[in-house]
N, C-alpha and C positions, 0 to 999 in steps of 0.2 A: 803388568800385562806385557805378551812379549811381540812382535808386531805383525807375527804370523798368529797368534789367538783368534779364534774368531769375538766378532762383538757381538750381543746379545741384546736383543729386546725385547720388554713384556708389552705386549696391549689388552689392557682391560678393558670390556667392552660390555655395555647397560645395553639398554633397552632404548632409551630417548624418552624426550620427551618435548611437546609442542613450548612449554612451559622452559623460558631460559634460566630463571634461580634453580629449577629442578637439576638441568643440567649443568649450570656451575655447580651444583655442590655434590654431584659426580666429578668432576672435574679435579675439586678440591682434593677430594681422597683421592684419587689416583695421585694427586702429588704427594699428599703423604703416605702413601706407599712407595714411591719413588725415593722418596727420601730412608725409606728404612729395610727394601728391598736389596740384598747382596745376591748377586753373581748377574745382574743386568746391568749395563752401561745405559742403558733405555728405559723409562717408563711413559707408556703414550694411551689415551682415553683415546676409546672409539663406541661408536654409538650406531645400534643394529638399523633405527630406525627413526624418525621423528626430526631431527638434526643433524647436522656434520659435528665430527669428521666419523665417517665410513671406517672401518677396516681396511677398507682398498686405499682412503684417502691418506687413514693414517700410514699406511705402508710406504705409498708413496712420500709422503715427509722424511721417512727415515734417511738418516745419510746411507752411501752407498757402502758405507765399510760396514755396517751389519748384514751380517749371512744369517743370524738365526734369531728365529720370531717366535715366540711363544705366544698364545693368545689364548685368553682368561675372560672364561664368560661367567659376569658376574651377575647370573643366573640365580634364582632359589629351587626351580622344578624343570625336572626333564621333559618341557612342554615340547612345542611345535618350533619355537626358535630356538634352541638347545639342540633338538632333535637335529631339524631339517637347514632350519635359512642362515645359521653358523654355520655351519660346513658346506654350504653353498658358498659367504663369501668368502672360508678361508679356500675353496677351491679356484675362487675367480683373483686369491691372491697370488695362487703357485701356479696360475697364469700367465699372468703378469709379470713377476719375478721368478724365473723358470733356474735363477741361481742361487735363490734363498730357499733355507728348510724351514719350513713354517711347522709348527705342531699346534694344535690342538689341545689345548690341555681338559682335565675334567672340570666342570659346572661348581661354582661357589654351594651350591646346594647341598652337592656329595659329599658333603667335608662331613667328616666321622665326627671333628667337635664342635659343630653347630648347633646342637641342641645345648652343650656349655654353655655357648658363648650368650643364646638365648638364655637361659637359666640367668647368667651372670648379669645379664642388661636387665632380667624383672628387676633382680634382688637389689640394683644397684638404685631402684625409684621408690623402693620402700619407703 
């Protein structure tokens, strides 16, 4: 990477939960996606609601040399938080960082091989 690239980071972002094992073992996956994730220098958990870190929190962690944020909601249905209160905090993010490009990516749900990958996880508890 050359020193004008920009840096890149993903946040994948649940739901929360009151429940802290719940939310470490979100946690966990994000790292191992972190670990096997190429074209981000970044992988950071953020949580919509229930516990920290926020979206907003997590942004603010990031060092100042990423310009570009992708954010992964790791969603299953295009409910009322997918819909509305993501896009509310990635709004209240390109507020805050008014020099960062934040994107939005599409909802874990949408994924075209998710009914696979379900298939794969029955077959695999036979």
């Amino acid at each position: 990477m050359t020193a004008t690239s920009p840096q890149r980071a993903l946040i994948i972002m649940a739901h929360g939960s009151r429940r802290a094992a719940a939310n470490e073992e979100f946690f966990q996956l994000v790292a191992q996606v972190a670990a096997s994730a190429t074209g981000y220098q970044l992988v950071r958990p953020a949580l919509l609601e229930q516990a920290p870190p926020t979206l907003l929190q997590a942004c603010h962690e990031l060092p100042e040399s990423v310009t570009e944020i992708d954010v992964y909601p790791l969603f299953f249905n295009q409910g009322r938080h997918v819909e509305k209160d993501i896009p509310a905090q990635v709004a209240e993010v390109l507020d805050a960082f008014p020099g960062r490009q934040v994107r939005l990516l599409e909802y874990f749900g949408s994924s075209a091989g998710l009914a696979n990958l379900i298939g794969e996880h029955l077959s695999s508890q036979r």
